[in-house]
C-alpha positions in Angstrom: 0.0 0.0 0.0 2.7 2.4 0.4 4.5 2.0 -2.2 1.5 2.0 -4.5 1.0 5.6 -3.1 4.2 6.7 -3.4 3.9 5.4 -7.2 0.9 7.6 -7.4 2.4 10.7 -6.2 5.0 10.4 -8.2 2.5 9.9 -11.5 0.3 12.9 -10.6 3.7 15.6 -9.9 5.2 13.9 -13.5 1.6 14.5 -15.0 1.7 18.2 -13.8 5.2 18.7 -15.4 4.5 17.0 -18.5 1.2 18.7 -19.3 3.5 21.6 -21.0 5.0 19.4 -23.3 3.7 18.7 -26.8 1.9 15.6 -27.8 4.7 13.8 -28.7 7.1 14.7 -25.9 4.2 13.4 -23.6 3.8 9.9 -25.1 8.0 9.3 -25.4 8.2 10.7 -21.4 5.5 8.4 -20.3 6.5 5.1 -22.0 10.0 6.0 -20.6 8.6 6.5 -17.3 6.0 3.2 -17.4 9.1 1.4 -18.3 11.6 2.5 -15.2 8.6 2.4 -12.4 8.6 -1.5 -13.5 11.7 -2.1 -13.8 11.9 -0.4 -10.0 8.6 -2.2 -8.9 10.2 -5.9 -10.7 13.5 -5.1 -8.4 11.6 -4.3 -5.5 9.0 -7.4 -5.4 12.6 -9.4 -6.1 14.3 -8.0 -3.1 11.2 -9.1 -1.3 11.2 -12.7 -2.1 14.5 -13.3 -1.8 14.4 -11.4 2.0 11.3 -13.9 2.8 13.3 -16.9 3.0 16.2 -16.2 5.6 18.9 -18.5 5.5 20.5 -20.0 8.5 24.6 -21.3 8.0 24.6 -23.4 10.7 22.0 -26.1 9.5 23.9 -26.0 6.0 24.9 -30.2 5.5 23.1 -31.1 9.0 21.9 -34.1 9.1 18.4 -35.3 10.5 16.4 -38.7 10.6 13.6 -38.5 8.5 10.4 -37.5 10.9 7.8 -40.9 11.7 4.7 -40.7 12.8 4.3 -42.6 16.6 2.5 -45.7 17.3 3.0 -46.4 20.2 4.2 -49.8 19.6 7.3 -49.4 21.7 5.3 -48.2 25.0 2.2 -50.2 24.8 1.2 -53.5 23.5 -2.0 -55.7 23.1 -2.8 -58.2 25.6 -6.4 -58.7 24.8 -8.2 -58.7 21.7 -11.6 -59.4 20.3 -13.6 -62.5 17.9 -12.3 -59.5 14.7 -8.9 -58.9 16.0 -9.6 -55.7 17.1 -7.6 -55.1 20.2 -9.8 -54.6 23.2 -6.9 -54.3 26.0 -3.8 -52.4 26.4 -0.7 -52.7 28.8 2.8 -51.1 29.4 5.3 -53.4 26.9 8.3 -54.9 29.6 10.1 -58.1 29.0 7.7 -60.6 30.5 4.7 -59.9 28.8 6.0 -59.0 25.6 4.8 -62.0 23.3 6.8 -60.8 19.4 6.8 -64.3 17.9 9.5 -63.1 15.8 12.1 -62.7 18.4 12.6 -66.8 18.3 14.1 -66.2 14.8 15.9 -63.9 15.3 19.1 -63.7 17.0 20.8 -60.8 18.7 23.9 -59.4 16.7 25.9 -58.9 19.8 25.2 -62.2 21.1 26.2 -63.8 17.3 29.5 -61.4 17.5 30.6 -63.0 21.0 30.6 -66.4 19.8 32.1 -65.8 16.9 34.7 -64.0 19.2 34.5 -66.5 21.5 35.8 -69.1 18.7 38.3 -67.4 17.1 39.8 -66.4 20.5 39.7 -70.3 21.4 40.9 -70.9 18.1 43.9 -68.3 18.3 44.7 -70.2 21.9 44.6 -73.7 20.3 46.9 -72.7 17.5 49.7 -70.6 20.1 49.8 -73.6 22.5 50.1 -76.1 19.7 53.0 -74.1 18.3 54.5 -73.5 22.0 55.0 -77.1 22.6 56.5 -77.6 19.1 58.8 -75.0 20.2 59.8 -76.5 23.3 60.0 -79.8 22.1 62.0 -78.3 18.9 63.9 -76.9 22.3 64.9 -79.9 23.9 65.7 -81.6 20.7 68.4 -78.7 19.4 69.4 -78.4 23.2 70.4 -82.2 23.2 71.8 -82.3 20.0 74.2 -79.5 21.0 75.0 -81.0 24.0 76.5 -84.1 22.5 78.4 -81.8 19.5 79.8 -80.2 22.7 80.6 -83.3 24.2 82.3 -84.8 20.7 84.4 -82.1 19.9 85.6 -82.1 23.8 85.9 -86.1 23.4 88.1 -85.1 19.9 90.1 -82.6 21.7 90.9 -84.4 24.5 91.8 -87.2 22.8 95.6 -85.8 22.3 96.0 -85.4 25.9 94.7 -88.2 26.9 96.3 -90.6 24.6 100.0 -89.9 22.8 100.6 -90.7 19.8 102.6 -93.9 20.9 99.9 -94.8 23.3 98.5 -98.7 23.2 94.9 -97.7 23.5 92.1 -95.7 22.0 88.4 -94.4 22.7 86.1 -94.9 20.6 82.6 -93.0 20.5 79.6 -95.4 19.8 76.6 -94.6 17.9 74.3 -93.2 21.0 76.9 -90.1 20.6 77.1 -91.1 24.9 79.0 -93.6 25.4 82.8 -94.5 24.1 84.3 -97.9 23.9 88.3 -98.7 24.5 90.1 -100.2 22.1 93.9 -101.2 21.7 95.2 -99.8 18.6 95.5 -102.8 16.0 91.8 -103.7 17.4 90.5 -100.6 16.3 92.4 -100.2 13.0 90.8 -103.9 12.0 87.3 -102.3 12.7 88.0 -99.0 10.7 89.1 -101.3 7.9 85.9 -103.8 8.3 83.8 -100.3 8.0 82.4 -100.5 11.5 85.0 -96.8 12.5 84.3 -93.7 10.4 86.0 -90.4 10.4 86.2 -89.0 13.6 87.1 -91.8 15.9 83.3 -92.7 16.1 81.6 -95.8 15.6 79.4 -95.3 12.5 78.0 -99.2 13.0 77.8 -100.4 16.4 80.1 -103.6 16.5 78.5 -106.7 18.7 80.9 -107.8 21.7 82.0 -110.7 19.2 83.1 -108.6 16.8 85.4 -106.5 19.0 86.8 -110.2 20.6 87.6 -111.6 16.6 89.1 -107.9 16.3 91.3 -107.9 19.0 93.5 -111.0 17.8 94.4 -111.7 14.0 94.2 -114.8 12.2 97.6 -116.3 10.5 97.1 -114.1 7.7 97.5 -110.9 8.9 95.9 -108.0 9.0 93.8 -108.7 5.9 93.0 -112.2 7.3 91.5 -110.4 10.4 89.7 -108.5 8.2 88.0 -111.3 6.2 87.1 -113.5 9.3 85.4 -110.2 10.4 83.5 -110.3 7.5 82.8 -113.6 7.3 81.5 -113.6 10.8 78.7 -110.6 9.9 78.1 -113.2 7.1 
C-alpha cells in the first residue's frame, strides 16, 4: 500500500510537469517512465522474495532422521483382543509380557559377534599352544643335540692329551653319541678297515661284543686275514 502511493504521487507531480510538453514529448516521457517504475517495482517485489526466506549457516549439510509418525508400539502393547482382532486391552510393553513371535528367529547381533569372538579367541589359543609345545619340544631336541656336538668335539680334543701318539689304546665313540668304547690300537684299526670306525674316531655301525673279541686278535694271515674273518663272521 505504500509503495503503490508513493507510485501515485510520483505519477500525478510527473503528469503536472508534463502537461507543458507537446503531444509527442508526452507519449515518449510516459513510455519512458512506465518502463523504469517496473523495472523499480520488478526489483523491489525481487528484493522481497529473496528477503522472505532467511537462511540459516549453521543447518547447511546437517543431518536429521527423516520425521515418523508414533505408534506407540514401543510403549504399549495388546494383551487382549476381540472375535475380529480388534484389540480390546492395552498394557505397558516390559520383557515378561512381551509376546513378538519373531524374536525366536531372530538372533541378537551382539550375542552372534561373541561367539564368533568366543571361537576365534579359542581358536587363536589352540593354535599358540600347539606351536608353543612344538617350540619346546624343537627346544629340547636342538638343546640335546648341542649338547653331544659339545661333548664330541671335547671327546676329539681331549683325545691328544689323553692318549700320545705312541699310546697302546684308543676311545672310541659309539653310535648313541654317549657312550665310548676302549680299544687297543690294531683292534681298532681292524674295525675301521671292516667299515664298522668312520672319520672321527666314532663308531658309524655299532660292532657286537663278538666282533670286537675276533678284532682284537688276527688270524695267521695278517691283518687282511683279520679283516675277512670279520666279514665272514657278519656273514
Amino acid at each position: 500500500m505504500i509503495l503503490r502511493r508513493i507510485v501515485q504521487g510520483c505519477l500525478l507531480c510527473t503528469a503536472a510537469v508534463v502537461s507543458a510538453w507537446t503531444p509527442a514529448q508526452q507519449d515518449a516521457s510516459r513510455r519512458r517512465m512506465t518502463e523504469s517504475w517496473q523495472k523499480a517495482i520488478g526489483s523491489a517485489l525481487l528484493v522481497g522474495l529473496v528477503s522472505a526466506n532467511p537462511v540459516y549457516a549453521d543447518q547447511i549439510g546437517v543431518e536429521k532422521e527423516a520425521p515418523t509418525l508414533y505408534t506407540g508400539e514401543t510403549v504399549e502393547i495388546c494383551t487382549k483382543r476381540g472375535p475380529l482382532g480388534a484389540c480390546l486391552k492395552t498394557e505397558m510393553r516390559t520383557e515378561t509380557n512381551d509376546n513378538d513371535k519373531a524374536k525366536k528367529y531372530f538372533r541378537d547381533p551382539a550375542e552372534i559377534l561373541r561367539e564368533k569372538n568366543a571361537v576365534l579367541r579359542g581358536s587363536e589359543e589352540e593354535e599358540g599352544n600347539a606351536l608353543v609345545e612344538k617350540l619346546k619340544a624343537q627346544t629340547e631336541t636342538n638343546k640335546e643335540k648341542n649338547r653331544l656336538a659339545v661333548e664330541r668335539r671335547t671327546f676329539e680334543n681331549g683325545q691328544s692329551a689323553t692318549f700320545g701318539p705312541f699310546d697302546k689304546q684308543v676311545l672310541i665313540m659309539n653310535t648313541d653319541g654317549k657312550t665310548f668304547t676302549l680299544l687297543a690300537n690294531p683292534q681298532a684299526m681292524r674295525l675301521k678297515q671292516a667299515g664298522f670306525i668312520g672319520e672321527g674316531r666314532q663308531f658309524v655301525k655299532q660292532p657286537t661284543q663278538e666282533e670286537i673279541d675276533q678284532a682284537l686278535e688276527a688270524d695267521g694271515e695278517g691283518l687282511a686275514g683279520a679283516i675277512q674273518s670279520i666279514l665272514r663272521g657278519n656273514s
